[in-house]
C-alpha positions in Angstrom: 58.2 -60.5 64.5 57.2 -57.4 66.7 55.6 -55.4 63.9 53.9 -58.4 62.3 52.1 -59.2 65.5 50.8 -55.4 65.7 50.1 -54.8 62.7 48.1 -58.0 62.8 46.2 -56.3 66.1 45.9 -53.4 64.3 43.9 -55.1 61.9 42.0 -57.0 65.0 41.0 -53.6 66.3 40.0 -52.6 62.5 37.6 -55.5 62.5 36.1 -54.5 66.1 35.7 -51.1 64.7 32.9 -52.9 62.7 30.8 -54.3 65.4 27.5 -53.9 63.5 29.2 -56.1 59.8 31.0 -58.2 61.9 28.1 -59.4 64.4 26.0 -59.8 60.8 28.6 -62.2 59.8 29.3 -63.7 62.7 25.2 -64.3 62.8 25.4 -66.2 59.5 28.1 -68.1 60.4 26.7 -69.5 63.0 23.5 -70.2 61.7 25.0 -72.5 58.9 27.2 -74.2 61.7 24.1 -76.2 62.4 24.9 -78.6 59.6 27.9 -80.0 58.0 26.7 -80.1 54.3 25.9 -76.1 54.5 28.6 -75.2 56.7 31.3 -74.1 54.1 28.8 -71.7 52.9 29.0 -69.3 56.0 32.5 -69.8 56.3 33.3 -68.4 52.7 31.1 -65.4 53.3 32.6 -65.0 56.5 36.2 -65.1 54.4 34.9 -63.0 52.0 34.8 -60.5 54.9 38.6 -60.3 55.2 38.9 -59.1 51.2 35.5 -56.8 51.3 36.7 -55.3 54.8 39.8 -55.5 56.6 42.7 -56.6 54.4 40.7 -55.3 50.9 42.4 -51.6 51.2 43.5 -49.3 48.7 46.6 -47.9 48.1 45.0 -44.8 48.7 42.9 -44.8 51.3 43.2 -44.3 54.6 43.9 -47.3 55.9 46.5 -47.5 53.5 47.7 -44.5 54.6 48.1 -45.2 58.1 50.0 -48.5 57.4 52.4 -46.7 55.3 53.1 -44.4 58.3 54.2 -46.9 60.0 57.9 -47.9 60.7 57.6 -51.3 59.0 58.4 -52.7 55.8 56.7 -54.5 53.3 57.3 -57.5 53.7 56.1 -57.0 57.3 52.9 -55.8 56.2 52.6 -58.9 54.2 52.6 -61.2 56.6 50.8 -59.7 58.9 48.2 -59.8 56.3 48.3 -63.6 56.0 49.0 -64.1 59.9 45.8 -62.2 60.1 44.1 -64.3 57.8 45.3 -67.7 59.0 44.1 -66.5 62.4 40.7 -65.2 61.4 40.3 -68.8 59.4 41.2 -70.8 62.3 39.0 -68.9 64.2 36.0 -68.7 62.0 36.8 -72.8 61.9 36.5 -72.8 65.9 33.3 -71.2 65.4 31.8 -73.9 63.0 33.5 -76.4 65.4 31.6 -75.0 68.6 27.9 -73.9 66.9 27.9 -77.6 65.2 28.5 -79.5 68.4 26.0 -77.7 70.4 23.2 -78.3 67.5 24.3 -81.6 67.1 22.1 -83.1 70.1 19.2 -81.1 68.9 19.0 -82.0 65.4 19.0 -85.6 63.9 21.8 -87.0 62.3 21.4 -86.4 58.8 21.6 -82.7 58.4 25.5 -83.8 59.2 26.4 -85.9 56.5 30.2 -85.2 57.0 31.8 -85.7 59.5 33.3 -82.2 62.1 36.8 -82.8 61.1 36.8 -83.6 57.7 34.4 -80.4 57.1 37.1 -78.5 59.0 39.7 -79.6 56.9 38.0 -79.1 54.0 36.7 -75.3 54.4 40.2 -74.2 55.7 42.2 -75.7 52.7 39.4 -74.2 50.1 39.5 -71.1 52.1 43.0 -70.9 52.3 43.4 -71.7 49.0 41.0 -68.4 47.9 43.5 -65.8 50.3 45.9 -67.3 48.6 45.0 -66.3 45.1 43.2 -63.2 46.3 45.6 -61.5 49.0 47.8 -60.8 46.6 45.7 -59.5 44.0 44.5 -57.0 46.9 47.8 -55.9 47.9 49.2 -55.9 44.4 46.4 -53.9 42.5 44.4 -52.4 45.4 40.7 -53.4 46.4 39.2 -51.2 43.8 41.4 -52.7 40.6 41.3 -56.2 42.4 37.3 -56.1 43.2 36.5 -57.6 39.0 39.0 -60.5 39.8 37.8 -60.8 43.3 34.2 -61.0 42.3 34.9 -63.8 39.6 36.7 -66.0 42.5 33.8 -65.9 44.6 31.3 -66.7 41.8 33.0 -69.5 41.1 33.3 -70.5 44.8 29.8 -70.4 45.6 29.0 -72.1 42.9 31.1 -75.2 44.1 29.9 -73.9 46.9 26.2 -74.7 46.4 26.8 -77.9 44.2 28.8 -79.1 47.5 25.3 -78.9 50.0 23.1 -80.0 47.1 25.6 -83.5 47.0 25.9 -83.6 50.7 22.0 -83.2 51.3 21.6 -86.6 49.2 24.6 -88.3 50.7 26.7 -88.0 47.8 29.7 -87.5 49.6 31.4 -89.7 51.8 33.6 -89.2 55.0 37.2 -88.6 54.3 39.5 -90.8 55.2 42.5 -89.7 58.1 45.5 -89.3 55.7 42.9 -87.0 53.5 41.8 -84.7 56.6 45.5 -84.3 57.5 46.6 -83.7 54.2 44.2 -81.0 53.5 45.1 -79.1 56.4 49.0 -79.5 55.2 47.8 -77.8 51.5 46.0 -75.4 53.1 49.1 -74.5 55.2 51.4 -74.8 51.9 49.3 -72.8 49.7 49.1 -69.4 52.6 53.1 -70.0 53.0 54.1 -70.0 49.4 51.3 -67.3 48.6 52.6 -65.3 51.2 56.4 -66.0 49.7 55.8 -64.8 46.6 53.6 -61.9 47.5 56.7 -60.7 49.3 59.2 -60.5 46.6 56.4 -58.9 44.5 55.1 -56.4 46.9 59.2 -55.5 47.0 59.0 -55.1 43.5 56.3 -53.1 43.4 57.5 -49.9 45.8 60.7 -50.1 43.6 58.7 -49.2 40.7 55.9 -46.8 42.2 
C-alpha cells in the first residue's frame, strides 16, 4: 500500500510540475461551477486532463521510464493510477461543490436547475465511468495508440455533454431522488474497482508477453 500511495504522489508532483495547464483548467472549472446545468462540462475537461497529461504516458517515454525504474510492480502501478484518479475526481467534485455555493447567493436561482448533490453524483459516476473505459486503454496500448479511441470517448461525452445543459437550461430535468444520488455514487465506485480489477490481470499479461 506504501508504493501505491507514492506512486500516486509522484503523479501529484507530476501534475504541480504543470502549474501553467493545470491553473488553465482549474480556471475553467471553476467558471462552469457557477451553475449546475453547465457544471459537468468543466469537470469532464478537467478529467480529460488526467488522460491528456498525467496518467496518458507512453510506454516509451519518460515518464514511463522512470515508473519502470521503480521497485514496484504492476499491479501497483495500476492502482495507483485509479487511486490517483478517484482522488483527482473527488477533488475536482469539491471544487464544483465550493465555486457553486459561493455563486449561489450571487446569481438567481435558475441558472441551478439541479440540485449540488445530485450534480455531484452525477458527474462522478459519468466520470468515473469514462477512466474506467479509458485507463485501461492508456495503460494497455500507450497514449499515442490509445489517443483515436480516447478522442471517440470524449466526442461522444461532450456531446451528451452539451445535450445535458441545453435540457437543464429549459428545466427538462428534474432533481434526483435520494436512493438515485446514492446509487450513482455506488456505480461510480463499482465501475473504477472492477475497471481497476481487470486492468490488473491484463497489465500482468501484458509484461509476460512484451
Amino acid at each position: 500500500m506504501r508504493n501505491v500511495l507514492l506512486l500516486c504522489r509522484t503523479d501529484w508532483f507530476r501534475l504541480a510540475g504543470l502549474p501553467r495547464y493545470s491553473l488553465v483548467y482549474l480556471l475553467i472549472l471553476a467558471g462552469f461551477s457557477v451553475s449546475t446545468h453547465v457544471a459537468p462540462i468543466g469537470y469532464i475537461m478537467a478529467c480529460y486532463v488526467l488522460s491528456a497529461t498525467v496518467v496518458g504516458f507512453d510506454d516509451n517515454s519518460a515518464a514511463g521510464l522512470f515508473t519502470g525504474t521503480l521497485p514496484v510492480s504492476r499491479a501497483q502501478i495500476v492502482w495507483g493510477k485509479y487511486f490517483f484518479c478517484t482522488a483527482f475526481l473527488l477533488l475536482a467534485d469539491g471544487v464544483v461543490l465550493l465555486v457553486n455555493r459561493a455563486a449561489a447567493g450571487l446569481l438567481p436561482p435558475s441558472v441551478n436547475p439541479l440540485p449540488i448533490g445530485s450534480l455531484l453524483a452525477l458527474q462522478f459516476c459519468g466520470a468515473a465511468v469514462i477512466i474506467a473505459v479509458s485507463l485501461p486503454l492508456i495503460l494497455l496500448l500507450g497514449s499515442i495508440r490509445a489517443r483515436y479511441g480516447l478522442v471517440a470517448i470524449y466526442m461522444a461525452v461532450f456531446f451528451l455533454l452539451f445535450r445535458y445543459a441545453s435540457e437543464a437550461g429549459r428545466g427538462g430535468i428534474p432533481p434526483l431522488p435520494s436512493d438515485a444520488v446514492s446509487l450513482l455514487w455506488l456505480v461510480g465506485a463499482a465501475a473504477l474497482l472492477a475497471s481497476a480489477l481487470i486492468t490488473v490481470c491484463l497489465y500482468r499479461e501484458h509484461e509476460y508477453l512484451q
